[in-house]
N, C-alpha and C positions, 0 to 999 in steps of 0.2 A: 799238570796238564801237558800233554804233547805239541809239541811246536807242530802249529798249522802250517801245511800246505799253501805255495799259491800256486793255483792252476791258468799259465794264459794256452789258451785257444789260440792256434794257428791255424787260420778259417780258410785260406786258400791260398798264400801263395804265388806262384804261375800254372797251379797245377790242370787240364782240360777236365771237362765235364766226362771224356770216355768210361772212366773207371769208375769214376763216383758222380752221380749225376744232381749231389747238391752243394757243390761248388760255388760258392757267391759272389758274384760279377759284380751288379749296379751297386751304385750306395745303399739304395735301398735292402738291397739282400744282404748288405754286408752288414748293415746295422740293425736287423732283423735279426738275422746270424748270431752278432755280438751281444744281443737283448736276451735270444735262448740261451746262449751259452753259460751268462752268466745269473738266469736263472737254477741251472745246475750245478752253479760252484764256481765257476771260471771269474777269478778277477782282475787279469788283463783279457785284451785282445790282440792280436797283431792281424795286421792285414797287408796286403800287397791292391795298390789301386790298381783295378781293370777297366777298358774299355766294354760295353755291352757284348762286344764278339768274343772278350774274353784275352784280348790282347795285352800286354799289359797297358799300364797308364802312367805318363810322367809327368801331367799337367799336374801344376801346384793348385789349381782349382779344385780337382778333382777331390785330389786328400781334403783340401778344405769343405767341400762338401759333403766326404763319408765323416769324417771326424764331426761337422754339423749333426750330419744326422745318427752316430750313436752316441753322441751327446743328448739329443732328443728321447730318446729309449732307456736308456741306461746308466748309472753309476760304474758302471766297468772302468778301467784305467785302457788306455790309448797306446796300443804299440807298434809302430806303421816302418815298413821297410824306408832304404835309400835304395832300394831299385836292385838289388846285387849283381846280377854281368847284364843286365839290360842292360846300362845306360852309360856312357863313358864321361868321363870329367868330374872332378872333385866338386864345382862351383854348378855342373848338371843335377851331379846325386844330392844336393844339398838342396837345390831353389825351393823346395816346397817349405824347408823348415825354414827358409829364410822368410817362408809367408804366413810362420805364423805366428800374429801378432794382434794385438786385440784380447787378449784373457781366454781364460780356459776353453771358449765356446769352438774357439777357431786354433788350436793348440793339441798337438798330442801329448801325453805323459812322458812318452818315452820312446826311442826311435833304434835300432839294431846297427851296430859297426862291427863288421869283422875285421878282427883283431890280427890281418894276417894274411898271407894269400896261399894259393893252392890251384892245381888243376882240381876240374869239374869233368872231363870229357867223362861218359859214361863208357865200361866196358862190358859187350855184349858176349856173357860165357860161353855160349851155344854157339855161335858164329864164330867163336875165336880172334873176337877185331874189335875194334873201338869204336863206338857209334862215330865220333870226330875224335880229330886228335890236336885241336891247336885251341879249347876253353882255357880260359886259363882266368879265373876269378884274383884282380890287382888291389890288394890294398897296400902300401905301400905307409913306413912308419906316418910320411906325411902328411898319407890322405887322412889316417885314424884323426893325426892332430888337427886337423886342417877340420874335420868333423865335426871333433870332441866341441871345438870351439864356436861354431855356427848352434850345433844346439843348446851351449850354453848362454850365447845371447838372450836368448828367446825361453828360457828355464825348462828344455826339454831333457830328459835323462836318457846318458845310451846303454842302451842294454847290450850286455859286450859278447858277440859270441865267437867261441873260440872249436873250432874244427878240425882241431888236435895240440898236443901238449906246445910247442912254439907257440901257438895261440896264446896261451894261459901265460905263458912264461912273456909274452910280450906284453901283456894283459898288466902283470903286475909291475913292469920296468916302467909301463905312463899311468902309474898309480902311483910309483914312486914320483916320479914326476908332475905326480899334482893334476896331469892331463884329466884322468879320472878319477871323478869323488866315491868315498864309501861313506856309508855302501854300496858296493858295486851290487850290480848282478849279472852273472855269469854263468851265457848258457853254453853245455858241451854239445855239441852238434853234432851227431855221428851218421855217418853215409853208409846207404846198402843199395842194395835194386841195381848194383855196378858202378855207384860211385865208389875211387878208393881214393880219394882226395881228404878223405878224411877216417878217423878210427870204426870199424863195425859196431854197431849195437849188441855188445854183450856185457856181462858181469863184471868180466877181466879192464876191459876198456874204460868203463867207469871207474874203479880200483885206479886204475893208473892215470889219470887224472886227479881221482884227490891224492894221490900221493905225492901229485908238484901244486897242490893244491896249497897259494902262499899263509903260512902260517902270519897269524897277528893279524890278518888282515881283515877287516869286516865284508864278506862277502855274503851276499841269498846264491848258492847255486842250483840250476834247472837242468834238465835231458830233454833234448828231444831228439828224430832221426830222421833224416831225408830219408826219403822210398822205401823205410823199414818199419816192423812192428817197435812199437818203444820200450815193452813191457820189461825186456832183461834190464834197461837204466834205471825204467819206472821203479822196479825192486828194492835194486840199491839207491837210490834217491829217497825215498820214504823210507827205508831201516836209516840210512847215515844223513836225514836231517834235510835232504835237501828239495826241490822242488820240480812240478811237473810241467812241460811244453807240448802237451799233443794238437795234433790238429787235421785233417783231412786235407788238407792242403800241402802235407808232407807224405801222408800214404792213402789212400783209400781204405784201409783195413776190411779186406773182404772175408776176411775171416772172423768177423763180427758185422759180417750182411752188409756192407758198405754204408755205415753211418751215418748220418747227418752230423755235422759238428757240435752240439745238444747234444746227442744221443751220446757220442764219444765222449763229452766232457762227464755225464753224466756215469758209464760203465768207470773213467778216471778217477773219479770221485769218489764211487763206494770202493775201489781198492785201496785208496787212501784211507775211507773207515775202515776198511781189513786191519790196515796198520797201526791205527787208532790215531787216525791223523785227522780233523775233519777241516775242510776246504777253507781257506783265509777269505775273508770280505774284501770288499776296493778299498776300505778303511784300514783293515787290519796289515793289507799289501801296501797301502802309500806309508804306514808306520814302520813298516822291515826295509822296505827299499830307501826311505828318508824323500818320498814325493810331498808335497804341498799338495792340500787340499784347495 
């Protein structure tokens, strides 16, 4: 039988309601969100907390209340940001996981650290300029460790993503180090729509990736793409074994009528049965990743 698929759902991100107008703000929509998604295969979620206007959110309340409420709905596995260039301080991007405590009700699965920094400023081809030119997304070896160790208190798993090969290659230096346990999981994160802060969404780009891809190591690795279609990683992720991140929260995909996050997980899914891959349960994903039920 062909090694399954995990599909998480990237539900929204920071992304506005302009382009895609189901974009899920409240807990309410996001645990709605995360209920359909994984009706259609999806067995994580990730989500970024928002304010109602859609701002982001970095009350520790807040998470505790979306992660309540698709605890309510759903057996999905729990994948919630540290805030990425919102928020500044090690001891800021971390409060929420330091609040979660009390057992799975009030707990994510697992929470994202990049493994690395980079500029973000976006460059606009048409205009020949930079939308800004002083982003600059910090993580810093310390902040990863400094991380790695707040969600271990509290038995959350980080899901490690890496936004070009130094990523990977850092990835596995605090694996050597014990920092991070394997199995890891490790997502490639590739930028279009004018970020070049990290590698483009093609063929080649995933290629070069698993090819510093650390041998011996027990990894699940994922694709997804900031403001790009995914489908060239999706390709090579399901022929070489590895696993899918799409979400409307990283593109609108108007080229599949601007989707609901359902709808995308669900078009994800049967290209996976194309491959003869069929979608991992929350069960079958907490057994590859090494999550506690």
């Amino acid at each position: 039988m062909a090694k399954k698929v995990i599909i998480m759902a990237r539900i929204n991100e920071y992304a506005p309601r302009d382009r895609n107008p189901h974009i899920p703000f409240t807990p309410t929509e996001i645990a709605e969100t995360a209920a359909a998604c994984a009706a259609e295969g999806a067995s994580i979620v990730h989500f970024h907390a928002r304010n109602p206007d859609g701002s982001p959110s970095h009350d520790p309340e807040m998470y505790l209340e979306i992660i309540r409420a698709i605890r309510a709905r759903s057996d999905i596995l729990i994948d919630c940001t540290l805030g990425q260039n919102t928020i500044k301080g090690d001891a800021a991007r971390a409060a929420h996981i330091a609040r979660m405590q009390g057992g799975p009700a009030n707990r994510a699965d697992m929470a994202a650290i990049d493994v690395g920094s980079t500029n973000i400023d976006v460059y606009d081809a048409q205009a020949k300029r930079f939308t800004t030119t002083d982003k600059t997304y910090v993580n810093t070896m310390s902040t990863c460790m400094y991380l790695a160790s707040e969600m271990d208190k509290v038995g959350v798993k980080p899901h490690l993503t890496c936004w070009a090969i130094p990523f990977l290659r850092a990835a596995d230096a605090l694996m050597d180090m014990g920092v991070f346990q394997e199995p890891a999981y490790v997502q490639f994160a590739f930028c279009e729509g004018g970020i070049v802060g990290g590698h483009p969404c093609t063929i080649a780009s995933t290629l070069a990736f698993l090819d510093v891809l650390p041998p011996g190591r027990r990894i699940e690795w994922t694709v997804t793409c900031k403001e790009g279609n995914l489908l060239p990683a999706a390709a090579v992720a399901l022929e070489r074994g590895g696993h899918l991140s799409p979400g409307i929260g990283d593109y609108p995909y108007p080229e599949l009528g601007c989707p609901t996050n359902a709808e995308l997980v669900r078009f994800f899914a049967g290209l996976a049965r194309g491959f003869g891959r069929e979608p991992a349960t929350p069960a079958e994903t907490r057994a590859m990743l090494g999550i506690r039920a």
